[in-house]
PyMOL CGO cylinders between C-alpha atoms (Angstrom):
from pymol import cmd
from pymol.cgo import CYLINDER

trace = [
    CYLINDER, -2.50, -10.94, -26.21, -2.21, -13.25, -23.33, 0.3, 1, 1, 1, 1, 1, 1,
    CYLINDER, -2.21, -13.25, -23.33, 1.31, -13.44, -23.10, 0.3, 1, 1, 1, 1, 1, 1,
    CYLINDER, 1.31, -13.44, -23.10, 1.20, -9.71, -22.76, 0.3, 1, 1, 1, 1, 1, 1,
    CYLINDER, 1.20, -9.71, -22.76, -0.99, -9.49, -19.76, 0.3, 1, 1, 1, 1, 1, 1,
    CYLINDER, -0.99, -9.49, -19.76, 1.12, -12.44, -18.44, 0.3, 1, 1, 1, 1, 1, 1,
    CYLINDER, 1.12, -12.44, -18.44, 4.74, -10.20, -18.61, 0.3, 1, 1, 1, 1, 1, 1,
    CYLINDER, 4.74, -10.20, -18.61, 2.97, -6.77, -17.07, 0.3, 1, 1, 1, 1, 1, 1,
    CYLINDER, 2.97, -6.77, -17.07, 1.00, -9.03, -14.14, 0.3, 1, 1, 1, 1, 1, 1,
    CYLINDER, 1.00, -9.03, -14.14, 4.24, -10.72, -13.65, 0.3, 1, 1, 1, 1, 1, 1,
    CYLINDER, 4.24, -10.72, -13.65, 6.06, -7.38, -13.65, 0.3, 1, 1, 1, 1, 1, 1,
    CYLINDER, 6.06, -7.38, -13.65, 3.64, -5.63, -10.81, 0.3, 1, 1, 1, 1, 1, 1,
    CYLINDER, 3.64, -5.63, -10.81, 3.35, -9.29, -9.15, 0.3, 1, 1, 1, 1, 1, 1,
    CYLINDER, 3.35, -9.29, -9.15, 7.19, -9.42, -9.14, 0.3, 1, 1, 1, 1, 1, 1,
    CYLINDER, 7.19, -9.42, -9.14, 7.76, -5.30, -7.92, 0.3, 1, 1, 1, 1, 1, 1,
    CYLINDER, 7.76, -5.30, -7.92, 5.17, -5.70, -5.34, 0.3, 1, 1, 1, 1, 1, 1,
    CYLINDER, 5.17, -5.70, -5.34, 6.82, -8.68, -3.63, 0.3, 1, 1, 1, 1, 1, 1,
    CYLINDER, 6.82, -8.68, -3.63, 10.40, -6.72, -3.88, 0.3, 1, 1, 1, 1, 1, 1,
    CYLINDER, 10.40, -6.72, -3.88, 8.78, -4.25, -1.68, 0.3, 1, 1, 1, 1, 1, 1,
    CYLINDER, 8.78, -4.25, -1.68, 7.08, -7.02, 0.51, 0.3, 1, 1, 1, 1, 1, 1,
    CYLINDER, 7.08, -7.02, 0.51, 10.90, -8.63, 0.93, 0.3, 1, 1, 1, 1, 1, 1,
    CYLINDER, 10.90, -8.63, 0.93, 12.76, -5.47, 1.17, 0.3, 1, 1, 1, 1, 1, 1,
    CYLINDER, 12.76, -5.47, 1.17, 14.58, -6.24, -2.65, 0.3, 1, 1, 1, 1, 1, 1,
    CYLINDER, 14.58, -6.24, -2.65, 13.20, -3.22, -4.35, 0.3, 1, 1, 1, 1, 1, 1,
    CYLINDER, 13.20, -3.22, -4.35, 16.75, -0.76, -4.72, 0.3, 1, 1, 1, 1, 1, 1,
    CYLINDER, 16.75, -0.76, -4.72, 18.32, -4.22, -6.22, 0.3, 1, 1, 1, 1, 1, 1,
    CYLINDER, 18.32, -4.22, -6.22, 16.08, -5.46, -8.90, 0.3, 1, 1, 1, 1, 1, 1,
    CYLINDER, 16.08, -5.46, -8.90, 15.30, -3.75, -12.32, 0.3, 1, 1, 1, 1, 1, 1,
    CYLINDER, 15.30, -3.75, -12.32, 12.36, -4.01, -14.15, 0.3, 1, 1, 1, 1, 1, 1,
    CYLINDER, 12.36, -4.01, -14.15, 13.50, -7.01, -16.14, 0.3, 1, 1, 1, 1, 1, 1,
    CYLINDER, 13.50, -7.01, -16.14, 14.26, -9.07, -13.01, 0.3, 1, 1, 1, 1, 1, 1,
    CYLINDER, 14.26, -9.07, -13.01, 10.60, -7.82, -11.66, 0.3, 1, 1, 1, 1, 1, 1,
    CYLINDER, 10.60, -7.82, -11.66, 9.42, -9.24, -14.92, 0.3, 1, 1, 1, 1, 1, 1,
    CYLINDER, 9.42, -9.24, -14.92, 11.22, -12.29, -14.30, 0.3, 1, 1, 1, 1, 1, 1,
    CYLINDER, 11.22, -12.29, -14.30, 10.62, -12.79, -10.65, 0.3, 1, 1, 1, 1, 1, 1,
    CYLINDER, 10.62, -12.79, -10.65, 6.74, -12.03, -11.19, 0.3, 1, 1, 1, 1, 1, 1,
    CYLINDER, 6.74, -12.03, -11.19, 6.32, -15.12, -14.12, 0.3, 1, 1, 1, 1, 1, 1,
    CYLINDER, 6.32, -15.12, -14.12, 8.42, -17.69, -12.53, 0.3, 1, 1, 1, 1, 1, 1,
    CYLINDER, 8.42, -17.69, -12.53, 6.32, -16.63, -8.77, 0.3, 1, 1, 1, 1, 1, 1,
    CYLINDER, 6.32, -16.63, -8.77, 3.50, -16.91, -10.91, 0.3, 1, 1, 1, 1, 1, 1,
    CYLINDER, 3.50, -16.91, -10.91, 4.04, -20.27, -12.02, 0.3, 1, 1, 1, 1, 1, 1,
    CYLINDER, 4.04, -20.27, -12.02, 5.51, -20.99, -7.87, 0.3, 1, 1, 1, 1, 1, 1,
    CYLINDER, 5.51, -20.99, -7.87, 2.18, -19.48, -6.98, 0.3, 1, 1, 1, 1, 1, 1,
    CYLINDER, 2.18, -19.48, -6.98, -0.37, -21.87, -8.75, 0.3, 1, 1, 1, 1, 1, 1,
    CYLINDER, -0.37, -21.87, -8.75, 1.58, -24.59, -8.44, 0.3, 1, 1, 1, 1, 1, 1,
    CYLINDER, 1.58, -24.59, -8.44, 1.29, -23.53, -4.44, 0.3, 1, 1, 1, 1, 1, 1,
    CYLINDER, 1.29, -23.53, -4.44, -2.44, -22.47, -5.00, 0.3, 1, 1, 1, 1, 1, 1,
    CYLINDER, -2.44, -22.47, -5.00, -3.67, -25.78, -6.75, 0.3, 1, 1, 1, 1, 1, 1,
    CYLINDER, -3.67, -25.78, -6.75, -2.93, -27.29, -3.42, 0.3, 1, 1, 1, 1, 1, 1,
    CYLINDER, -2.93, -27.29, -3.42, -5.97, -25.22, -1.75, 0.3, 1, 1, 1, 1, 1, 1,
    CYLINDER, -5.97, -25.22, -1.75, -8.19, -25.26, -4.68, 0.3, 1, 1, 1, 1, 1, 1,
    CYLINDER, -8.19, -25.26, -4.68, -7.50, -21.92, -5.84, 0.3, 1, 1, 1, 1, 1, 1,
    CYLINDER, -7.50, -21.92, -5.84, -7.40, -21.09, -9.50, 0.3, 1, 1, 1, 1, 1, 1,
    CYLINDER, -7.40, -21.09, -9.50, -5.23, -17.64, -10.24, 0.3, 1, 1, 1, 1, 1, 1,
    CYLINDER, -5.23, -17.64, -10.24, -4.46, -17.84, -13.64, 0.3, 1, 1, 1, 1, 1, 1,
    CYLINDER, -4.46, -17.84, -13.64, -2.88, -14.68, -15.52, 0.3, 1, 1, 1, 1, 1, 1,
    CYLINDER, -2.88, -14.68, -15.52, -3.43, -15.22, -18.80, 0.3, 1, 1, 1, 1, 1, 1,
    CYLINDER, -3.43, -15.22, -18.80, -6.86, -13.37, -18.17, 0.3, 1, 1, 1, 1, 1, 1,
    CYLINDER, -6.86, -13.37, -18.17, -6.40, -10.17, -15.46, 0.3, 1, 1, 1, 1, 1, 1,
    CYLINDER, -6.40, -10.17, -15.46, -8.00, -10.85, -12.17, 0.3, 1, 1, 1, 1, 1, 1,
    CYLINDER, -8.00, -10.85, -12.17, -7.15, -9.80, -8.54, 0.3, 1, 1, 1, 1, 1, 1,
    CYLINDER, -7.15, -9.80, -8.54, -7.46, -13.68, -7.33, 0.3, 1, 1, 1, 1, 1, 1,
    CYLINDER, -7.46, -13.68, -7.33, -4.25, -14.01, -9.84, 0.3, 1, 1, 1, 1, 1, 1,
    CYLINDER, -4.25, -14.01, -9.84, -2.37, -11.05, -8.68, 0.3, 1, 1, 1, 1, 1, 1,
    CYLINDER, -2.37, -11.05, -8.68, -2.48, -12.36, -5.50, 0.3, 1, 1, 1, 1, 1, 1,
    CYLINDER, -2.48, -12.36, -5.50, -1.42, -15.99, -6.61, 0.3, 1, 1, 1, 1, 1, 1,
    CYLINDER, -1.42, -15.99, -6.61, 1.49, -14.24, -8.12, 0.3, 1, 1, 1, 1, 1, 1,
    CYLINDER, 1.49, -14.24, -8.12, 2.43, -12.27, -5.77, 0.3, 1, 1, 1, 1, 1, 1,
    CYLINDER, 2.43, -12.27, -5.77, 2.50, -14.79, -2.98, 0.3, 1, 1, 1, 1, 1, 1,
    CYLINDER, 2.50, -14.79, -2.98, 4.58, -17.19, -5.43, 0.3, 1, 1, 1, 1, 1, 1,
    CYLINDER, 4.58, -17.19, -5.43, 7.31, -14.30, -5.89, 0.3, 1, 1, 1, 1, 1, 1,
    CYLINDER, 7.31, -14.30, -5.89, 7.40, -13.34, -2.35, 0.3, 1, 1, 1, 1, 1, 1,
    CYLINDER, 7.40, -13.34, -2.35, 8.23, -17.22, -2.07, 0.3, 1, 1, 1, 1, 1, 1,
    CYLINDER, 8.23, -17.22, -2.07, 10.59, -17.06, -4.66, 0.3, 1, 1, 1, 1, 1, 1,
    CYLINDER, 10.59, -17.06, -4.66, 12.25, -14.28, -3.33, 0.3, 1, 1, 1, 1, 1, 1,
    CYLINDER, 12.25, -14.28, -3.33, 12.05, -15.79, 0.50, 0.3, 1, 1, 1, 1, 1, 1,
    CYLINDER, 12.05, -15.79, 0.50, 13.83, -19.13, -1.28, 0.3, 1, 1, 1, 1, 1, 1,
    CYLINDER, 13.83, -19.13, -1.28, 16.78, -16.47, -3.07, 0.3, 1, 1, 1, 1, 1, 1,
    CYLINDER, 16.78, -16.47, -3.07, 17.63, -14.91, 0.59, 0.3, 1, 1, 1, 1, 1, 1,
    CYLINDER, 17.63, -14.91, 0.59, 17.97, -17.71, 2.02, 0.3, 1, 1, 1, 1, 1, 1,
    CYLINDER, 17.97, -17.71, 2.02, 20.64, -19.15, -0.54, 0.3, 1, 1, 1, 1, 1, 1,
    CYLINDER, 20.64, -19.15, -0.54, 22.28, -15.55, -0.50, 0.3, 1, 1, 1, 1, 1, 1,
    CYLINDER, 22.28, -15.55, -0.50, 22.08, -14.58, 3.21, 0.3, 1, 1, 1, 1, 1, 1,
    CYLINDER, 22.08, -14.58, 3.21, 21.86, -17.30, 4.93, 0.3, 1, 1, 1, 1, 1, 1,
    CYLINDER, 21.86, -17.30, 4.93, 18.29, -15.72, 5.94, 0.3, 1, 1, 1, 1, 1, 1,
    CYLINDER, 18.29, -15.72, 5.94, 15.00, -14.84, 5.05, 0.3, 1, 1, 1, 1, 1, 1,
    CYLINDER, 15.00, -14.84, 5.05, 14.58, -10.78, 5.74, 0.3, 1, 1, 1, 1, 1, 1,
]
cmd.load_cgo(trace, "trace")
């Protein structure tokens, strides 16, 4: 069941920083999936350096947030090797 909560937090983590980073009209629901784990992942690796836990295998806002901030990183780190910018 964890894994499960993992994919659909990763999936609203991973839409929610498309709209934060302008992305949203080029990314499907599979590469929102995709985005949201691997920001997830970005995100507590980023988070473990301030002492916050944000875990997803249990819902909570804390790792929402965690993930979201990782995939808006993510996302940051993909226009600049596309664009030559972040937007």
């Amino acid at each position: 069941m964890g894994w499960i909560i993992a994919l659909v937090v990763g999936g609203v983590a991973g839409w929610l920083a498309s709209l934060v980073m302008n992305r949203d009209a080029s990314m499907g629901i599979f590469w929102n999936i995709v985005v949201g784990c691997v920001g997830s992942v970005i995100g507590n690796w980023v988070a473990g350096y301030f002492g916050i836990s944000g875990s997803v295998q249990e819902f909570s806002i804390t790792g929402l947030a965690v993930a979201v901030v990782g995939a808006v990183i993510l996302l940051g780190i993909v226009n600049l090797v596309q664009r030559g910018r972040v937007r």
